[in-house]
C-alpha positions as CSV (number, residue, x, y, z in Angstrom):
1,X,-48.0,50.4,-65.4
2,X,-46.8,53.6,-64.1
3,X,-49.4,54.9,-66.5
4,X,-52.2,54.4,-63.8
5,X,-50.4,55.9,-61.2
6,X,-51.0,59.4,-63.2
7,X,-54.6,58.5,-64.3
8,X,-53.8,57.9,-68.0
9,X,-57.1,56.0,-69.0
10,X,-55.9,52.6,-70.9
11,X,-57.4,53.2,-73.8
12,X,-55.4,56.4,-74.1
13,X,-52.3,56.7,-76.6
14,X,-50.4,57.3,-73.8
15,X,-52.2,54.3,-71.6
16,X,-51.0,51.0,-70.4
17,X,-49.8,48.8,-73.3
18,X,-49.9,52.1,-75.9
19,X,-47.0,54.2,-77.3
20,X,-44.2,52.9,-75.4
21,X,-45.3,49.6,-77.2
22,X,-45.6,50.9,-80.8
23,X,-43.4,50.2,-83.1
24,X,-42.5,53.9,-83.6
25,X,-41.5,54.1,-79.9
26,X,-39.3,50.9,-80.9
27,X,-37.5,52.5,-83.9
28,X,-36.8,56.0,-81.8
29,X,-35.7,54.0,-78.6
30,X,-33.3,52.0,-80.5
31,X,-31.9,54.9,-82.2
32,X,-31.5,57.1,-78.9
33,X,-29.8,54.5,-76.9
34,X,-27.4,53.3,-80.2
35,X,-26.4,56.9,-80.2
36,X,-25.8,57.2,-76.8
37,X,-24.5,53.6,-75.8
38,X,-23.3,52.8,-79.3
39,X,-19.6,53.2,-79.8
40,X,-19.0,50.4,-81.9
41,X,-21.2,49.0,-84.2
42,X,-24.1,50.9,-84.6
43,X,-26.2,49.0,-86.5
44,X,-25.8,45.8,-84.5
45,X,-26.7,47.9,-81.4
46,X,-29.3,49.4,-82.9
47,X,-31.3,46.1,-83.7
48,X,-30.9,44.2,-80.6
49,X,-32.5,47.0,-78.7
50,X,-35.3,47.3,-81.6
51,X,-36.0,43.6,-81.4
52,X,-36.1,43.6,-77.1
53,X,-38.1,46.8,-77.2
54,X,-40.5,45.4,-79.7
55,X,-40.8,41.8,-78.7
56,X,-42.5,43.2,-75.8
57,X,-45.4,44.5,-77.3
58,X,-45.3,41.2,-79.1
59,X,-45.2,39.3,-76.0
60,X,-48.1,41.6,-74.6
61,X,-50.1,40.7,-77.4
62,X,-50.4,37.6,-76.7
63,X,-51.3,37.7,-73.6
64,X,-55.1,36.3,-71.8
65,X,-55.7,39.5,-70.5
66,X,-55.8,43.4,-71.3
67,X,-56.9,45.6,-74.0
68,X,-54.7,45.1,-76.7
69,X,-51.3,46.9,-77.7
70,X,-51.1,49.7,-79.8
71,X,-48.6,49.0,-82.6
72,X,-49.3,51.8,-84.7
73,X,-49.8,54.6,-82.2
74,X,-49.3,58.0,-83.1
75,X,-50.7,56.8,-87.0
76,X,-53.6,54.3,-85.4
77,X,-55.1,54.6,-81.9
78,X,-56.3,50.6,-82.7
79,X,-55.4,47.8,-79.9
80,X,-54.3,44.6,-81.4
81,X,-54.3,41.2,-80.0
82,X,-52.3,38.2,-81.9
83,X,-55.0,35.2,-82.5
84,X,-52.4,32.9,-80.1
85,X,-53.4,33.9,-76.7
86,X,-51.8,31.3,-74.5
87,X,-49.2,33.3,-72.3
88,X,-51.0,34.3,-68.8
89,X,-50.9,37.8,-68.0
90,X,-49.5,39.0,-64.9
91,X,-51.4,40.0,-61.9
92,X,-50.9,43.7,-60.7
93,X,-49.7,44.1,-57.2
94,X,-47.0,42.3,-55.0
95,X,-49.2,40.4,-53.3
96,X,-51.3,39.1,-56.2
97,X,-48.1,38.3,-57.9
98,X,-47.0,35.6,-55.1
99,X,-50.6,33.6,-55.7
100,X,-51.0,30.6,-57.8
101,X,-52.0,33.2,-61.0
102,X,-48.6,34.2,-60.4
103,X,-47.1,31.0,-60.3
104,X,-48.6,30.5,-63.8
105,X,-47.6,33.3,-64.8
106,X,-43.6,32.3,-64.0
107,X,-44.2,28.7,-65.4
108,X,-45.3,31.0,-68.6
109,X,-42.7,32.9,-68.3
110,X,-40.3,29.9,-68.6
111,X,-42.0,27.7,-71.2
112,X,-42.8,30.7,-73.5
113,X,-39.6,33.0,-73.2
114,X,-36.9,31.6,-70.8
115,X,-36.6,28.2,-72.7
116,X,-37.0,29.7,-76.6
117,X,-34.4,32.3,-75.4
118,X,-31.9,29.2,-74.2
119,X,-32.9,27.0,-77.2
120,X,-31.4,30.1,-79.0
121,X,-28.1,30.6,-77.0
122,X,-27.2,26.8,-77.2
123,X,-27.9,26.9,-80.9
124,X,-25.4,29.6,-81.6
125,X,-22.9,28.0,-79.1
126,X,-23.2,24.9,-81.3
127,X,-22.8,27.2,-84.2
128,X,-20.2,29.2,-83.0
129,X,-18.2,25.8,-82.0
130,X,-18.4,24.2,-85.5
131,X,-17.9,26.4,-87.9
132,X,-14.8,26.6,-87.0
């Protein structure tokens, strides 16, 4: 978003939903921040910040609204969309944001990413409780 505050055109590499979505922007993040943050277990650091960096442009993809998200920026300028479209995109602004979009866009939120996310942690607590 702060892309449009400096009149990057969308469509631009640099543009809303472009490089800082890619998966090369993923990769380099990751490996900045495990180098910096990392003092233990590199590896392990390094993947959970490639996964949430990345699985935002995968969320973004599969969003109703937008011009796609440029996985392969710098290598391919191309905006991709994933055929499952079902996740509402947010409204810019404050006050769009408390509207009943944006209440769709919370209830989204929640069925799409907040549950999967504690379907996950209670499965690994269950794990982590009987292997034992």
């Amino acid at each position: 978003m702060l892309t449009f505050n400096f009149s990057i055109p969308y469509e631009h590499p640099f543009g809303h939903r472009g490089f800082t979505h890619s998966i090369l922007f993923a990769i380099l993040w990751a490996t900045l921040l495990m180098f910096v943050f990392g003092r233990t277990n590199k590896i392990i650091w390094w993947f959970v910040i490639f996964l949430s960096t990345i699985s935002h442009g995968i969320l973004d993809a599969m969003t109703s609204g937008g011009k796609g998200v440029g996985f392969f920026i710098p290598f391919d300028n191309s905006r991709f969309f994933f055929p499952f479209r079902d996740i509402v995109v947010s409204p810019i602004g404050i006050k769009k944001f408390f509207s009943e979009w944006g209440m769709q866009v919370i209830i989204n939120e929640i069925k799409y990413i907040v549950i999967p996310c504690l379907l996950l942690l209670f499965a690994k607590i269950l794990y982590d409780k009987f292997k034992k």
